[in-house]
C-alpha positions in Angstrom: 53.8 6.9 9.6 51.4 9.0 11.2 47.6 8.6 10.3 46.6 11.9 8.7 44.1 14.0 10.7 40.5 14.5 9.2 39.7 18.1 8.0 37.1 20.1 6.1 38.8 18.9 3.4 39.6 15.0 4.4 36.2 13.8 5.6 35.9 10.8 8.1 35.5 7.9 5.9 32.2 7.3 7.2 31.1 10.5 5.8 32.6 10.4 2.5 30.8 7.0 2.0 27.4 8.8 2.7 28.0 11.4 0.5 29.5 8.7 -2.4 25.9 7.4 -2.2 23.3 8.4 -4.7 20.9 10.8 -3.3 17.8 8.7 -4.7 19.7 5.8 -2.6 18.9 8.2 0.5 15.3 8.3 0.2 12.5 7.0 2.6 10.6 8.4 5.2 9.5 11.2 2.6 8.1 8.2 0.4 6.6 6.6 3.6 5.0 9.8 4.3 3.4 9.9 0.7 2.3 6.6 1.1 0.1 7.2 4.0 -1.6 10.6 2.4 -2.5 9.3 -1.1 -5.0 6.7 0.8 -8.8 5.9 0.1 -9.9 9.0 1.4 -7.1 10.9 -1.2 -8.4 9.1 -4.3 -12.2 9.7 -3.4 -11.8 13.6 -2.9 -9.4 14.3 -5.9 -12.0 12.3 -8.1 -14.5 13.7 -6.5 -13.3 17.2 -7.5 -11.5 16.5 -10.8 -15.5 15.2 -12.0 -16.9 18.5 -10.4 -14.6 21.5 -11.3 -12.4 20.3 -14.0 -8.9 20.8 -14.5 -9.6 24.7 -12.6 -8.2 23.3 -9.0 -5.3 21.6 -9.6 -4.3 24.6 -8.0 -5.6 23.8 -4.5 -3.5 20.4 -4.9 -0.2 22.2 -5.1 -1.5 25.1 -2.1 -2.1 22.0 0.0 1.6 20.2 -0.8 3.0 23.4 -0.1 2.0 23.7 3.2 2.6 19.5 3.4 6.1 19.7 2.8 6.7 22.5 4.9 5.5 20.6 7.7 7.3 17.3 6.8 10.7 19.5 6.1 10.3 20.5 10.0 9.7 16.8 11.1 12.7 15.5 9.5 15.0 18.5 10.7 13.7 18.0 14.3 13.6 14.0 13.5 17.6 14.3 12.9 18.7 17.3 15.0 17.1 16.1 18.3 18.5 12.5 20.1 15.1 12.9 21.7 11.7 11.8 20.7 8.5 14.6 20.5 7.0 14.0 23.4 9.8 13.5 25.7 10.9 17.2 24.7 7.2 18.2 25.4 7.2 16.3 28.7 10.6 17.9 29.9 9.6 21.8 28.8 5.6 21.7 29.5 4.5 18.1 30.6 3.5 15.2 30.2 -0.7 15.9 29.9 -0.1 17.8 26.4 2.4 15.0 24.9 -0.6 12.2 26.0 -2.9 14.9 24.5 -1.1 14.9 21.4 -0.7 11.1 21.5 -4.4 10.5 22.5 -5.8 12.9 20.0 -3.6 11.4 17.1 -4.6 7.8 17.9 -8.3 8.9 17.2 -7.6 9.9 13.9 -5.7 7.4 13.0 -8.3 4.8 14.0 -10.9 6.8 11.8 -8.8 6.5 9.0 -7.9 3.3 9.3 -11.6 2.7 9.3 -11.6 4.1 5.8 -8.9 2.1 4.8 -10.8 -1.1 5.2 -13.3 0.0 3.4 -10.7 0.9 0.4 -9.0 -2.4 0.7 -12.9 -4.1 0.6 -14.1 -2.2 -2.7 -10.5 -2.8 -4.4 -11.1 -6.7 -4.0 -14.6 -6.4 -4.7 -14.7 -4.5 -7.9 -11.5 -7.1 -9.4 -13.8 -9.8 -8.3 -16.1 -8.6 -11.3 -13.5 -8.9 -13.7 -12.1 -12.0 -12.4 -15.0 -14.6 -11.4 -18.2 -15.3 -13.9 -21.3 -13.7 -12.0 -22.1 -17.3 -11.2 -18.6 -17.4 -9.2 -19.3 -14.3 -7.5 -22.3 -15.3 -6.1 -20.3 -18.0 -4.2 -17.2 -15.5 -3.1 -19.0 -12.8 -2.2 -19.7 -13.7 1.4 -16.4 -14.2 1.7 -15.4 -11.4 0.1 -16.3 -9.6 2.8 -14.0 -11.1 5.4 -10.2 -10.0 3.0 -10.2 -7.2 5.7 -9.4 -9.9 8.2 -6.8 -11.1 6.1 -4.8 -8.2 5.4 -5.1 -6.8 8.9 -3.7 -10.3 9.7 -0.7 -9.8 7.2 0.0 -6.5 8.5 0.0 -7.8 12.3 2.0 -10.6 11.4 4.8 -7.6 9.4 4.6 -5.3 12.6 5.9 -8.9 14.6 7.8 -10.3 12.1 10.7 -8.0 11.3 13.1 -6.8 14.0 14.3 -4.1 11.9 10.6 -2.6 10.9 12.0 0.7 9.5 13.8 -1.0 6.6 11.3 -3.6 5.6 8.7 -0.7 5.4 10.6 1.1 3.5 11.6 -1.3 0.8 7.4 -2.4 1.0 6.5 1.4 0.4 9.2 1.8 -2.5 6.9 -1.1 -3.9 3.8 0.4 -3.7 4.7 3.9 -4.7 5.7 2.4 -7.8 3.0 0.5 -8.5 0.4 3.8 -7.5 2.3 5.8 -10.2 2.2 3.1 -13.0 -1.3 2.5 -12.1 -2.4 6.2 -12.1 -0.8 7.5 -15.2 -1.6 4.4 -17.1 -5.4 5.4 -16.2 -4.8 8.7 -17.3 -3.2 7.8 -20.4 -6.2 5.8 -21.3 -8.4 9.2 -19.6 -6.8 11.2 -22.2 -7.3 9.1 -25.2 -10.9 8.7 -24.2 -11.3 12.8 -23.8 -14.2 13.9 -24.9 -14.9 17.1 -23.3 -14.6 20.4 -25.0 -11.9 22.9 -23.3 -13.7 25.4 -22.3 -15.7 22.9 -20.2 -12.2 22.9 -17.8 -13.0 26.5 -16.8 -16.1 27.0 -13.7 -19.0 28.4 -14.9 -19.3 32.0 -14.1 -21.7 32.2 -11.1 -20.2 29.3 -9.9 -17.6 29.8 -6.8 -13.9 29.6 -7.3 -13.7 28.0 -4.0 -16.1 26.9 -1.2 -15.6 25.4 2.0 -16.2 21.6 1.0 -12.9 22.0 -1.2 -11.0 21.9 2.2 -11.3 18.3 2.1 -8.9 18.5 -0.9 -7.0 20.1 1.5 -7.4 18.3 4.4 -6.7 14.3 3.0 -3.3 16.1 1.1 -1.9 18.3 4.4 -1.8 15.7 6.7 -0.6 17.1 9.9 -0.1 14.2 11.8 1.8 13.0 8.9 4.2 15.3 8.7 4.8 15.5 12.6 5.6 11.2 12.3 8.3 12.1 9.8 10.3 12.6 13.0 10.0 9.3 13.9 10.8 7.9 10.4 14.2 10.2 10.2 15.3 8.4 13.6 14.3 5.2 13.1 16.4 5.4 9.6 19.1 6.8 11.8 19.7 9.9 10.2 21.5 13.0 12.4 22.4 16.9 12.5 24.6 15.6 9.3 22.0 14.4 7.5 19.6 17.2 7.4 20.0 18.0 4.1 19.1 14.4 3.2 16.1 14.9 4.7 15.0 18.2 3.6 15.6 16.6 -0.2 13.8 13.3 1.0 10.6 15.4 2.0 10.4 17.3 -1.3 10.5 14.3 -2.9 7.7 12.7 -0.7 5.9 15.8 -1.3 6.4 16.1 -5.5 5.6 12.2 -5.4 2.2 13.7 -3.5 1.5 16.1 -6.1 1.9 13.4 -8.9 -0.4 10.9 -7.4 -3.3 13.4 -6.7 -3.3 15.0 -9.6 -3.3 12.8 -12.3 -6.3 10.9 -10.3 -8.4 14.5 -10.7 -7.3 15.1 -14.0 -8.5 11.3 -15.0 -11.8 12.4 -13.3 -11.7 15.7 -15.1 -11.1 14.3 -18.5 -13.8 11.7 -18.7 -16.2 12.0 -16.0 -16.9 15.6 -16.1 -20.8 16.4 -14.6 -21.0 12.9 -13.2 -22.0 12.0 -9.3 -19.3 10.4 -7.5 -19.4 9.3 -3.7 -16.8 7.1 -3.1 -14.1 5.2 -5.3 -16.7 1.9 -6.3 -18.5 4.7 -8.0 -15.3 5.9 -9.8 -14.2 2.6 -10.8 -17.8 1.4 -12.2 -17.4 4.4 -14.0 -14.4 3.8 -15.5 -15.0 0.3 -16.7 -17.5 1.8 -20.0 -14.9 4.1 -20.5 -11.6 2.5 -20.9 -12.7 -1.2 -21.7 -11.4 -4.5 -20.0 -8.0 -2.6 -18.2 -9.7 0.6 -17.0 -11.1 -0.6 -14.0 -8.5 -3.7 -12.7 -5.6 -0.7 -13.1 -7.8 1.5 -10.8 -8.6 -0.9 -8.7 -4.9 -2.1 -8.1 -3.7 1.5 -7.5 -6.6 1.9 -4.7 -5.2 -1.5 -3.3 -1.8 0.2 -3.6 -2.6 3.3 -1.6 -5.1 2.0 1.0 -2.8 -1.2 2.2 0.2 1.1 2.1 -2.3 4.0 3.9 -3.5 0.6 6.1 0.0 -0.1 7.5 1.8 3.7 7.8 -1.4 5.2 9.6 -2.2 2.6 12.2 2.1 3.4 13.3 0.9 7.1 13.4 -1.4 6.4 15.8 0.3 3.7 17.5 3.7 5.1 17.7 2.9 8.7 18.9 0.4 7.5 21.5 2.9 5.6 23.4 5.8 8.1 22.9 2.6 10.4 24.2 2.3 8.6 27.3 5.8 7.9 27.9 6.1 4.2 27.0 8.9 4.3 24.0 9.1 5.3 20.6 11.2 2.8 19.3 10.2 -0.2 17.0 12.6 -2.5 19.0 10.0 -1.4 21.9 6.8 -3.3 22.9 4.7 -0.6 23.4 4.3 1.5 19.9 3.9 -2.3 18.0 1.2 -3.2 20.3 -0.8 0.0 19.9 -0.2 -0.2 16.6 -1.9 -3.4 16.3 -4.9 -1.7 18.3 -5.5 0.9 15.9 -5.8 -1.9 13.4 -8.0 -4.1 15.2 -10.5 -0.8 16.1 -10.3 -0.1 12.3 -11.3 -4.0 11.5 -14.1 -4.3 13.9 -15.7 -0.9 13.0 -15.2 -1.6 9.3 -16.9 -5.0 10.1 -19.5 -3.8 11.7 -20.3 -1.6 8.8 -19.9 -4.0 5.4 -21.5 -7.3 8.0 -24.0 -5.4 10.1 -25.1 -2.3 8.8 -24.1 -0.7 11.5 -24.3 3.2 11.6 -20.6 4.4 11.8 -21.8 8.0 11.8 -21.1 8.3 15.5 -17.6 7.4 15.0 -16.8 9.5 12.5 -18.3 12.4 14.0 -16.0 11.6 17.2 -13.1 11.8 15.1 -14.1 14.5 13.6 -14.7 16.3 17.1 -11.1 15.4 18.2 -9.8 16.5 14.9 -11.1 19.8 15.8 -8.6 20.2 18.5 -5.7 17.7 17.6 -4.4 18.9 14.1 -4.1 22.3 15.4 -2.4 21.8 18.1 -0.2 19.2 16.6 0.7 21.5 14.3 1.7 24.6 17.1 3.6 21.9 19.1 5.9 21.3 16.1 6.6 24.9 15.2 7.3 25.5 18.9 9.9 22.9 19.3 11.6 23.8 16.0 12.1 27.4 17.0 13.6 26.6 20.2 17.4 27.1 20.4 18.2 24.9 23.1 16.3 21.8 20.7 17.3 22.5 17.6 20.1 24.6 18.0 21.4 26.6 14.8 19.1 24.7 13.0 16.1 26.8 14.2 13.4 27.7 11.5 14.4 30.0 9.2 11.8 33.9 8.5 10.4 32.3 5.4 9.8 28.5 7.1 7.9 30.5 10.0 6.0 32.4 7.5 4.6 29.4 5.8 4.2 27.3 8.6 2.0 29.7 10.5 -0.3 30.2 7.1 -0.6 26.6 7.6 -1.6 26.7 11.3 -4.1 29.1 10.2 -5.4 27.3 7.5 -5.0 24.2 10.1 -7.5 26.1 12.4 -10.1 27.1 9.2 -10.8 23.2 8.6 -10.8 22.8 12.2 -13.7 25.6 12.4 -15.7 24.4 9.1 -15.5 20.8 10.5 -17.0 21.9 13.9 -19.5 24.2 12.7 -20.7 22.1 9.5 -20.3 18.7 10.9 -19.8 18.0 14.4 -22.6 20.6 16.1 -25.6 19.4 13.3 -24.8 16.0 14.2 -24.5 16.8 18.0 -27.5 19.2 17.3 -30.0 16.5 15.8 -28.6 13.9 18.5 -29.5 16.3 21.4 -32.7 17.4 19.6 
């Protein structure tokens, strides 16, 4: 008997087992994704914000995811259309110098935040150490305290070397942690809105008070990660998805993206339900906070979903930088490679030994940041462009070219892309560079 041929209506079996697969079965590089942008810097800013404005810019959260997962959606379509990584499709259309400026600009900023991430991972261990060790304890551990960086940057070296399959160990370690960051969060904001104490109408901005002024872009700017969003085409192909699974990947990215949403705004709301009017700088100042607030739980639940999003931010950012800097410069893009592991690991060990230099030292890190800063200036931007311009080209992406709307919204996000990328030279970088030259 002759085997039946496969038709529209007869599927090749390999297909109808991806389609008898539940969707939420198909998930992963959007959660990845959402991992590395609800980091240290995330939880400080929406706190930051929440304790500020109230509940009157939630608005700017869901702006920012908006123009977050229209960037990711275009990752994962090139990500699965294209057999081809980024830069070698840069290389072969304009050349190599703007895919190793791509690569090189990325690895900057992934180094700075990985800086950041450090320090989150640092505060999360030191502020359970209060409710863990008597103050007699703590005066023992505390030296030592300061050295868990080393650890973890060793664990996360030793997973970049350990697993041969990388992509699927992350993913199942990220499904971990997301969990745990959205327990953690809405349990604190459960405990937030028991603990409310202020009036409504205190959620609205007093009346000579601006809607929206330019600090309020770094809402923006630790939610619309461009760089991000352009990696998400390295998570689709390492997952192994193709043209056939775009539609996977479009759902996977809203997913990441509501997921993004979630995270950040229950963290302002938690800051704008109980700690309205108050001072915050960083996320030991939230959590100390906290701790009169909710009682014994308040602080060790805040403090695990910090360690939650900076390890998971520690791991995913330093492959940003790692990974597109060697696809940048031609030497692979594959985790079975040598190349993107080993500059992942240097984007780690820069983080470490400025981060060391900072809690050990006192070293000024202001320099570095402001370098980061600078090469932010011209990296997002252009990151951005470069992945509009490949995903409009016919001969890349074939009939899967961006569609009027997708254009519309991606281009508001270059512009807004460019507006950070003007307040951060003109209100940070030149002062700096000012008083230095001064």
């Amino acid at each position: 008997m002759n085997n039946p041929v496969p038709t529209a209506k007869s599927p090749l079996p390999e297909l109808r087992l991806r389609q008898s697969v539940k969707w939420y079965r198909r998930l992963g590089p959007g959660l990845i994704t959402a991992c590395v942008v609800i980091g240290p810097g995330s939880i400080t800013t929406s706190s930051q914000v929440g304790s500020t404005h109230g509940f009157s810019l939630t608005w700017v959260v869901l702006v920012a995811v908006v123009f977050m997962l229209t960037f990711m959606q275009l990752g994962a379509r090139l990500g699965a259309v294209s057999e081809q990584s980024p830069a070698d499709l840069i290389t072969e259309r304009i050349g190599r110098w703007l895919a190793a400026l791509i690569g090189i600009g990325t690895f900057f900023i992934s180094a700075s935040f990985q800086f950041g991430n450090n320090l989150g991972v640092d505060a999360a261990f030191k502020e359970l150490s209060k409710d863990i060790f008597s103050l007699e304890t703590q005066a023992v551990v505390a030296p030592w305290l300061d050295y868990t960086i080393v650890a973890f940057n060793g664990f996360a070296i030793a997973f970049l070397v350990a697993f041969k399959n990388l992509y699927r160990a992350l993913e199942r370690l990220m499904m971990c942690f997301v969990g745990v960051m959205l327990a953690s969060f809405a349990l604190n904001l459960g405990f937030a809105l028991a603990n409310m104490t202020i009036p409504a109408e205190a959620a609205a901005p007093a009346a000579e008070e601006p809607l929206l002024d330019f600090s309020l872009l770094g809402l923006v700017g630790t939610t619309f990660v461009i760089t991000a969003a352009y990696y998400q085409c390295y998570l689709v192909q390492q997952k192994g998805w193709t043209k056939d699974d775009v539609a996977d990947g479009m759902r996977d990215a809203r997913v990441g993206s509501v997921l993004m949403a979630l995270i950040t705004l229950m963290i302002m709301c938690t800051a704008a339900a109980v700690l309205q009017g108050k001072q915050l700088q960083n996320y030991t100042e939230v959590s100390s906070q906290l701790a009169p607030l909710f009682g014994a739980w308040g602080r060790p639940l805040f403090c695990i979903g910090l360690f939650a999003a900076a390890y998971s931010s520690f791991l995913i950012n330093s492959m940003i930088g790692g990974f597109i800097l060697a696809d940048g410069l031609g030497l692979g893009s594959r985790p079975e490679q040598p190349a993107p592991r080993i500059m992942t690991i240097a984007v780690l060990l820069i983080g470490m030994a400025v981060a060391l230099f900072v809690i050990k030292a006192g070293f000024n890190a202001v320099p570095a940041v402001v370098a980061a800063q600078a090469v932010t200036v011209l990296a997002a931007p252009l990151t951005a462009g470069a992945l509009i311009w490949m995903t409009n080209r016919k001969d890349i992406m074939g009939e899967d070219t961006n569609r009027p709307g997708t254009n519309i919204l991606a281009c508001c996000g270059l512009v807004l892309l460019l507006a950070m990328a003007l307040y951060t030279a003109v209100a940070k970088v030149w002062p700096r560079l000012s008083e230095w030259i001064a």
